[in-house]
C-alpha positions as CSV (number, residue, x, y, z in Angstrom):
1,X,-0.3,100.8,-8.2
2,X,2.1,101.9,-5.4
3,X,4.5,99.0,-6.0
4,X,1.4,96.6,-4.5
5,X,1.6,93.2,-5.9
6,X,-1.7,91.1,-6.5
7,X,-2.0,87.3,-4.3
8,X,-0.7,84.9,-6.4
9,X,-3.8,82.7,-6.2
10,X,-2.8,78.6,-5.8
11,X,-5.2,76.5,-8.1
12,X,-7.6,74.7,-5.9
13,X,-6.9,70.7,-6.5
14,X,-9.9,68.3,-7.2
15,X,-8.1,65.6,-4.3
16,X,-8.5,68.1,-1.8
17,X,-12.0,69.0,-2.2
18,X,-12.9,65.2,-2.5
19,X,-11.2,64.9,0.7
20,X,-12.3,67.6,2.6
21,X,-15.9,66.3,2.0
22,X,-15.1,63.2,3.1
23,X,-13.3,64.0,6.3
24,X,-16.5,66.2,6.7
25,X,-19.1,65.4,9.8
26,X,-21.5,63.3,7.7
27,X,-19.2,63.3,5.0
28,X,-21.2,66.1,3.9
29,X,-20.5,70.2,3.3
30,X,-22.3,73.1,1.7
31,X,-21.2,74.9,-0.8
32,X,-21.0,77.9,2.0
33,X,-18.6,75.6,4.3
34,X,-16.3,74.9,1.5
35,X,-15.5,78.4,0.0
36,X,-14.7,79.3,3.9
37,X,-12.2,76.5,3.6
38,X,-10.5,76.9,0.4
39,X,-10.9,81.1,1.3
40,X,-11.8,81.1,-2.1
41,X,-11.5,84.4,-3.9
42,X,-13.9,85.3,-6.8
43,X,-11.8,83.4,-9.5
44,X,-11.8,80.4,-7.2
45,X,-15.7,80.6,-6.8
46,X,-15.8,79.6,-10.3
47,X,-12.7,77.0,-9.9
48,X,-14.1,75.3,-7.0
49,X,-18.2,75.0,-8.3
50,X,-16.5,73.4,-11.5
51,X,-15.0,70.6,-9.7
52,X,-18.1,70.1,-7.6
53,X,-20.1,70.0,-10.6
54,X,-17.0,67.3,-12.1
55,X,-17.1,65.1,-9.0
56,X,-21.2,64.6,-9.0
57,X,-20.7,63.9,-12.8
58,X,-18.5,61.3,-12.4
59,X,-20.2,59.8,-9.3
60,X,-17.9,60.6,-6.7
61,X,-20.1,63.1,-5.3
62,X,-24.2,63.1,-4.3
63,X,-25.7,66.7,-4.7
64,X,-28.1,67.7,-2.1
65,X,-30.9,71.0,-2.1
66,X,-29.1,73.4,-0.6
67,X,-25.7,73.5,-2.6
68,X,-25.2,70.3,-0.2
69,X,-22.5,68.1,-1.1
70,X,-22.3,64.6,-0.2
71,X,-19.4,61.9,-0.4
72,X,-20.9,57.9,-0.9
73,X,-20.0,55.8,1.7
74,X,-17.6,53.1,0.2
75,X,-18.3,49.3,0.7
76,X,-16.5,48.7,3.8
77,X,-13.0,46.7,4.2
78,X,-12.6,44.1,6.1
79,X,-8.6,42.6,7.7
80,X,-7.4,42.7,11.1
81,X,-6.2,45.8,13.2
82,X,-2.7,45.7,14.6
83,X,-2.8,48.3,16.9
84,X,0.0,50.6,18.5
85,X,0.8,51.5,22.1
86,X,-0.4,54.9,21.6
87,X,-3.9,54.0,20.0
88,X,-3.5,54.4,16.6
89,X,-3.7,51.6,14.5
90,X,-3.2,49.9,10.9
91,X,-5.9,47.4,9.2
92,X,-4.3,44.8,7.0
93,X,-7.0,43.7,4.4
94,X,-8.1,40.2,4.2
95,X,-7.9,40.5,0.4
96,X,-5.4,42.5,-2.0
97,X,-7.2,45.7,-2.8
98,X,-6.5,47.9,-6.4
99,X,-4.4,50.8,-5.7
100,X,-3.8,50.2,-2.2
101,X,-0.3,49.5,-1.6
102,X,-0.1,49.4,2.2
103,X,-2.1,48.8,5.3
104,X,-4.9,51.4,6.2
105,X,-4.1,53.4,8.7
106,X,-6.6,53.9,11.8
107,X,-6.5,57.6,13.5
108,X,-6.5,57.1,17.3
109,X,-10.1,58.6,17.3
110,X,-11.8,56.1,14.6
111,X,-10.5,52.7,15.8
112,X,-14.0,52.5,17.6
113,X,-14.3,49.4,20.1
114,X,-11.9,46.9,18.3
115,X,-8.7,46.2,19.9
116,X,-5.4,44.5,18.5
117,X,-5.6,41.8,16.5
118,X,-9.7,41.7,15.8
119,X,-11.0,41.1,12.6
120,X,-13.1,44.6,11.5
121,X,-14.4,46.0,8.8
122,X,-13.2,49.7,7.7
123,X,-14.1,52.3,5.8
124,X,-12.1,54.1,3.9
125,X,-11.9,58.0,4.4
126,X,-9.6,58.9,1.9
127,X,-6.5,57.5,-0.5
128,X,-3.0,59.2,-0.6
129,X,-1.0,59.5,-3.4
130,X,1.6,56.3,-3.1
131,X,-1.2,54.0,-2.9
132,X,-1.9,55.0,1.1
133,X,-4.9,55.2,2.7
134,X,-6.9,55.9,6.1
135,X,-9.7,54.9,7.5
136,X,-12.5,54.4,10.2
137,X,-13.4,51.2,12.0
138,X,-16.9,50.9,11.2
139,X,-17.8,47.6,13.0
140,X,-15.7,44.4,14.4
141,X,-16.5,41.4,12.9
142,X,-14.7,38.9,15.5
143,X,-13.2,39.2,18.5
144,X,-9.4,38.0,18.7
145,X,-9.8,37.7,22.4
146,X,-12.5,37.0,25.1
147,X,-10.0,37.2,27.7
148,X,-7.1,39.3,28.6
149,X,-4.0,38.3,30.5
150,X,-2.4,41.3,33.3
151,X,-1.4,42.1,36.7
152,X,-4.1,43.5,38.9
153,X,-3.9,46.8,40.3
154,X,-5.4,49.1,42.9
155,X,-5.2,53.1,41.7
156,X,-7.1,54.3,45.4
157,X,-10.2,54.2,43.7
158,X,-11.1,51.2,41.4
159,X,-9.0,48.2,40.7
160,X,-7.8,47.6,37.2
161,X,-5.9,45.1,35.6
162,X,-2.4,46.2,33.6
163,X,-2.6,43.9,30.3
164,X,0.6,42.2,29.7
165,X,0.7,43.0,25.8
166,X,1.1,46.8,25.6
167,X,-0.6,46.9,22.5
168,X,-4.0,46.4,24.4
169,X,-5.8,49.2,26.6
170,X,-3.3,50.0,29.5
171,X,-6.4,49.5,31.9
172,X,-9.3,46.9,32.1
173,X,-11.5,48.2,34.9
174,X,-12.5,45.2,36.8
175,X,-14.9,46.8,39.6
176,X,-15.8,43.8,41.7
177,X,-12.1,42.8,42.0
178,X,-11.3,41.0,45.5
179,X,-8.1,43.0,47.3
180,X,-6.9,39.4,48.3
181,X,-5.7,38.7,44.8
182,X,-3.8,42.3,44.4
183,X,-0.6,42.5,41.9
184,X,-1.4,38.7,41.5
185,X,-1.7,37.8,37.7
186,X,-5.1,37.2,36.2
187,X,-7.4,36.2,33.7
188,X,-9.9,39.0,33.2
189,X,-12.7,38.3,30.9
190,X,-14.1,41.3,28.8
191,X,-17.4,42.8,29.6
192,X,-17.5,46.2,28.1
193,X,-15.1,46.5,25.1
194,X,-12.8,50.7,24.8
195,X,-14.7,53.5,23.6
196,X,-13.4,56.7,23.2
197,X,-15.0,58.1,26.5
198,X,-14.6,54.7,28.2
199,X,-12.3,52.0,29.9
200,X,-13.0,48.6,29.0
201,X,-14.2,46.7,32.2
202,X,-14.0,43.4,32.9
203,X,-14.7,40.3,35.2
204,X,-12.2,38.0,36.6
205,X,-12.4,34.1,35.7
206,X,-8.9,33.1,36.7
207,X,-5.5,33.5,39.5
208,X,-2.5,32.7,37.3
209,X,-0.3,33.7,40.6
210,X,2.7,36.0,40.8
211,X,5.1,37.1,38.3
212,X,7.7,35.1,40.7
213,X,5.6,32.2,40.8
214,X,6.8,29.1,39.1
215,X,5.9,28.4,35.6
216,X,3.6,31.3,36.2
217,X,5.4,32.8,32.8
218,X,4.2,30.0,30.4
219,X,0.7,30.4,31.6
220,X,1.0,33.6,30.6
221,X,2.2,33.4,27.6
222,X,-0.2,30.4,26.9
223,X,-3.2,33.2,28.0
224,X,-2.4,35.8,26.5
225,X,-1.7,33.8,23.1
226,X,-4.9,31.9,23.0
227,X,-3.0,29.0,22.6
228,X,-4.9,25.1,22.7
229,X,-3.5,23.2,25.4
230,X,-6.2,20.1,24.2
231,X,-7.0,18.3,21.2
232,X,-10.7,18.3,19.9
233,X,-12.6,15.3,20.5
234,X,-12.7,14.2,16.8
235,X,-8.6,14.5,16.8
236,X,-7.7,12.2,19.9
237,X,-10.3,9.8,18.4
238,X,-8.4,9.9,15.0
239,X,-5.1,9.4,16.6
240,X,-6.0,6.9,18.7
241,X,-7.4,4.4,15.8
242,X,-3.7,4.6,14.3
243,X,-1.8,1.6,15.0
244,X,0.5,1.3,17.7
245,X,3.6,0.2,16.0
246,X,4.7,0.6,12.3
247,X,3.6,-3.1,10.4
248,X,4.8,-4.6,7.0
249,X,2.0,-3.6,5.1
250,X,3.7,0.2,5.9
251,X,7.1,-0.6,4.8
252,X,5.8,-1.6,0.7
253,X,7.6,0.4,-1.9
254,X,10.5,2.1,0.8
255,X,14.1,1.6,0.7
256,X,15.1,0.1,3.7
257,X,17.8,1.9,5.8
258,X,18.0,0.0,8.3
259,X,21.6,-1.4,8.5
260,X,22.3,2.2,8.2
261,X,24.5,3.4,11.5
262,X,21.8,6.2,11.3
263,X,22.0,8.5,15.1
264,X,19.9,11.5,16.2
265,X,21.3,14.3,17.8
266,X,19.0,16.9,19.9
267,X,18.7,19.0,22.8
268,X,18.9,17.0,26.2
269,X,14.8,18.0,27.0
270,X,13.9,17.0,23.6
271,X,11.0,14.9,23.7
272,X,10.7,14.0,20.3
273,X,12.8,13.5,17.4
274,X,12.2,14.1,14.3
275,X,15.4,14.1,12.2
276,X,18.0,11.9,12.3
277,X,21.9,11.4,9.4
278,X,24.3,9.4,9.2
279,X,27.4,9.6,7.5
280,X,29.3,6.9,5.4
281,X,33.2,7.2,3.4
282,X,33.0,5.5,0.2
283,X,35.9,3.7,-1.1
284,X,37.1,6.9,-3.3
285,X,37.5,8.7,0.3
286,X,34.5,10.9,-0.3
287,X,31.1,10.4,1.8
288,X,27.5,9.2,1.8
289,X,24.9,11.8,4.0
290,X,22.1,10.1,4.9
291,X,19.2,12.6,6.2
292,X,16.8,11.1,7.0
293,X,13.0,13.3,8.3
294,X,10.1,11.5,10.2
295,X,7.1,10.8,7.3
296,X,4.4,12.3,9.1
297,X,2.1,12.7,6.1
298,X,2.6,8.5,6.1
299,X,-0.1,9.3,9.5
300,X,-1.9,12.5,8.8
301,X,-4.1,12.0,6.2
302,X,-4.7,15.9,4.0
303,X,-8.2,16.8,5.2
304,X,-8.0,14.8,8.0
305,X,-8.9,16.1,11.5
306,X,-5.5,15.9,12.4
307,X,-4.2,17.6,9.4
308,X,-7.1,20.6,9.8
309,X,-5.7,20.9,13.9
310,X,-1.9,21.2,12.8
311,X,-3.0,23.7,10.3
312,X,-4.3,26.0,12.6
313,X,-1.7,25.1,15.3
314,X,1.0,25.7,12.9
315,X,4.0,24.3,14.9
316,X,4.6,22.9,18.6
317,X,5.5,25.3,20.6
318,X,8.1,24.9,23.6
319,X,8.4,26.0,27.3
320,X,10.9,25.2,29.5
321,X,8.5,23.1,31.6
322,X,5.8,22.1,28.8
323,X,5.2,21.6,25.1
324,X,2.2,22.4,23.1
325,X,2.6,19.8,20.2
326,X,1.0,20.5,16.8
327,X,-0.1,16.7,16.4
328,X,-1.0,14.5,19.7
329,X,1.1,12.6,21.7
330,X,1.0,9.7,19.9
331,X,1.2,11.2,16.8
332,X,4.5,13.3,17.7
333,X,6.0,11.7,20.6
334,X,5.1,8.0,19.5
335,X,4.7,6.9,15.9
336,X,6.4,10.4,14.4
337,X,9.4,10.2,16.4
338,X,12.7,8.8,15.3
339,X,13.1,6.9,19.0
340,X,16.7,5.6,19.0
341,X,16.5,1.5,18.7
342,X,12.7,1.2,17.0
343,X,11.9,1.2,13.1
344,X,10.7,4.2,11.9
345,X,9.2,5.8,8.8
346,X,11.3,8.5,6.9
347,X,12.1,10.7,4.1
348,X,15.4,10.8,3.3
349,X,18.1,12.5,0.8
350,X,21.5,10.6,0.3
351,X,24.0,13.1,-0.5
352,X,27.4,12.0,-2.5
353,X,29.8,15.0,-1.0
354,X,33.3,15.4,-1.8
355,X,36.2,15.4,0.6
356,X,35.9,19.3,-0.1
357,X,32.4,19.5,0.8
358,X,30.8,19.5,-2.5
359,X,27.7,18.0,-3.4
360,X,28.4,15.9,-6.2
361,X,24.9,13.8,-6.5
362,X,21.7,13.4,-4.7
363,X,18.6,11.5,-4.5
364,X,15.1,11.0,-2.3
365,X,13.8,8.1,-0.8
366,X,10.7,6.8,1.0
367,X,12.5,4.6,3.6
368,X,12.5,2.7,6.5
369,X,14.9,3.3,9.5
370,X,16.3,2.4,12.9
371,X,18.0,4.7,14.8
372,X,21.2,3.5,16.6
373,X,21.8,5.7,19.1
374,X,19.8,8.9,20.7
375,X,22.7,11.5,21.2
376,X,22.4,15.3,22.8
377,X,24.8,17.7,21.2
378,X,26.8,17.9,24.2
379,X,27.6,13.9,23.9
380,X,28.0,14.5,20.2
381,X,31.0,17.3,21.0
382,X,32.2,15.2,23.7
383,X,32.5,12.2,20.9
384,X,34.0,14.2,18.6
385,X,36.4,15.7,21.0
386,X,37.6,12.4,22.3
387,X,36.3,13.4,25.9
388,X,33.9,10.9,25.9
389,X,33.5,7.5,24.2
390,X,29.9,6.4,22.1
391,X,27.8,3.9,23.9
392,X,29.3,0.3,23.1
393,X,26.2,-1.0,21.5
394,X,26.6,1.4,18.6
395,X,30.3,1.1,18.6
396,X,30.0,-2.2,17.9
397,X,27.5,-1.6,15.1
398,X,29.3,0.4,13.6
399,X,32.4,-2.3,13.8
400,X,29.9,-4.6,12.3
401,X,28.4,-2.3,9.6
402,X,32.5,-1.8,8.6
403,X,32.2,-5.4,7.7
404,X,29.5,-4.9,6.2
405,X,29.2,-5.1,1.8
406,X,26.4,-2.0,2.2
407,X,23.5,-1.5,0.4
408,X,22.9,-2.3,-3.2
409,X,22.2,-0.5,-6.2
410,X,23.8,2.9,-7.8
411,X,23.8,6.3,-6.9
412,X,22.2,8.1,-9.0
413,X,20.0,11.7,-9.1
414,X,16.4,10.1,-8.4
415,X,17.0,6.7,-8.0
416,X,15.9,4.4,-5.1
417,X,19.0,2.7,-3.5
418,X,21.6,4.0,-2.0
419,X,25.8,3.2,-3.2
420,X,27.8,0.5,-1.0
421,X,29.9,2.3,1.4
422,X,32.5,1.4,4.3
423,X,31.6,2.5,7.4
424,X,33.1,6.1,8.5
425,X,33.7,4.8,11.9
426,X,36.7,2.5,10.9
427,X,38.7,5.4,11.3
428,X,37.3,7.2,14.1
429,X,35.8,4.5,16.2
């Protein structure tokens, strides 16, 4: 034959026709349409109409008149997008999914109207190998915003505002925009979500100020994170029925710690305190450490309003010129706080440690404290340094406490009293 060698001809893989159906406008394509993909040659005819006729069989594939080929739409996925700066996106499912292994990647092109963070639902195009898939957001179920947080900005032809999470549209036209409140920092409220031809637009409902503005940064961040700056109705009503002040009837069944030279040590803004130790030397020379944690579930009720709030909250979070507490004020500032000189509810672990550092013995207690002293870590350094003396009033406690027989009972994994100890301060105070 003239030294001509024949095509070596590549068997045409049942994956790929699946998938090329399903990427397919209308997830749909003719028999026509798919021998001009595959450029089948006469033995692939035969190849590639087997597999057709395999995939209808085993209900992967709808067969049309025509030669038509049709992929089912699967039952949509829903999670939440997390979307990149350059559009593309990934949906993490709600719910673990069989042979899915990771997060469903969104082209660009198919993430629709949702933007980062919304809860949508997806379908699924097609599955890699590796348990990977990709997808198209078919519809969004809930909104993760309302509002969007950015600088506003004139382009000499419409005002837009610059989001301040680049993982949102870069521009939120916001037509009606007054000049007056230019590179100012705003609160733009959504009015016409992205498309893929289209801008979202928006509306204006609040002047933050400017980026140099004072405490102009936590109201961002504040904005921009959703985050509650009040308490329901239903919670402040729950916390205010709880008592003002700790009463007998709370103290039944704890150990009381109260002779304990117990301290807290904190930043010099904290506002509450919810941790406090102290630290003993037993007559062997080894030592007694007494942590001791405010018993908030003593308060917060599971189920409770204010239990269902924190939940959601998740922790308080801190500015330099605010907090956003997880429980209310009187909950976290008040009852839940380990205030230096008041009785307080606890949990607390006494630790037998060695002179090496060794934990020889534990045990937990519900308990009952009083905090001697409230100390900021730079008084604490200061103290241990020598730089700077402890306030006389604990001094002297701890002078007393020396004196002192300690509390009664063994020491033992479990149990509910703590050893008798001397007083680490007799040789440091």
């Amino acid at each position: 034959m003239g030294g001509r060698r024949k095509r070596e001809e590549q068997p045409i893989q049942k994956e790929d026709v699946l998938r090329s159906i399903q990427k397919a406008e209308g997830r749909s394509a003719n028999l026509h349409q798919l021998l001009m993909e595959f450029d089948a040659t006469p033995t692939a005819r035969r190849q590639l109409k087997d597999i057709l006729t395999q995939l209808v069989r085993d209900g992967k594939l709808h067969q049309h008149k025509g030669s038509r080929f049709e992929a089912p739409a699967r039952a949509p996925v829903e999670g939440t997008i997390i979307l990149h700066r350059d559009g593309y996106g990934f949906v993490v499912p709600s719910q673990k999914l069989a042979g899915l292994d990771s997060d469903i990647f969104i082209p660009a092109a198919l993430t629709g109207t949702a933007m980062n963070g919304d809860k949508v639902q997806v379908e699924i195009a097609y599955r890699k190998p590796g348990g990977r898939a990709e997808g198209r957001i078919t519809s969004v179920v809930k909104r993760a915003r309302e509002t969007v947080v950015g600088q506003l900005r004139f382009d000499g032809q419409v005002y837009f505002v610059a989001p301040m999470d680049d993982k949102l549209p870069a521009k939120i036209l916001v037509p009606d925009a007054l000049c007056e409140h230019k590179d100012r920092i705003v609160e733009v409220e959504i009015t016409r979500f992205p498309t893929a031809a289209h801008w979202p637009a928006g509306k204006i409902v609040g002047v933050i100020g400017f980026l140099d503005d004072p405490n102009v940064e936590s109201q961002v961040i504040i904005r921009k994170f959703g985050l509650p700056t009040d308490f329901p109705k239903e919670v402040e009503e729950e916390a205010s029925a709880l008592p003002d002040a700790i009463n007998e009837n709370d103290l039944e069944g704890r150990d009381d710690f109260r002779q304990r030279n117990t301290i807290t040590i904190d930043p010099t803004t904290a506002r509450d305190f919810d941790d406090a130790v102290d630290v003993n030397v037993l007559p062997d020379g080894s030592f007694q450490l007494g942590v001791h944690i405010a018993d908030v579930a003593h308060f917060v009720q599971p189920g409770s309003a204010m239990d269902r709030e924190a939940r959601i909250r998740g922790t308080s979070v801190y500015f330099p010129d605010r907090v956003l507490p997880m429980l209310p004020e009187k909950v976290s500032n008040h009852l839940c706080s380990l205030n230096p000189r008041t009785d307080r509810l606890a949990m607390s672990v006494m630790m037998h440690i060695s002179r090496d550092g060794e934990v020889r013995d534990y045990s937990f207690h519900n308990s009952v404290i009083h905090s001697r002293e409230r100390m900021t870590y730079d008084d604490f350094r200061r103290s241990l340094t020598g730089t700077r003396p402890w306030r006389a009033g604990i001094h002297q406690s701890y002078r007393r406490s020396a004196k002192s027989t300690g509390l009664r009972g063994s020491f033992k994994s479990g149990g509910r009293r703590a050893a008798p100890s001397t007083s680490i301060c007799r040789s440091q105070c």
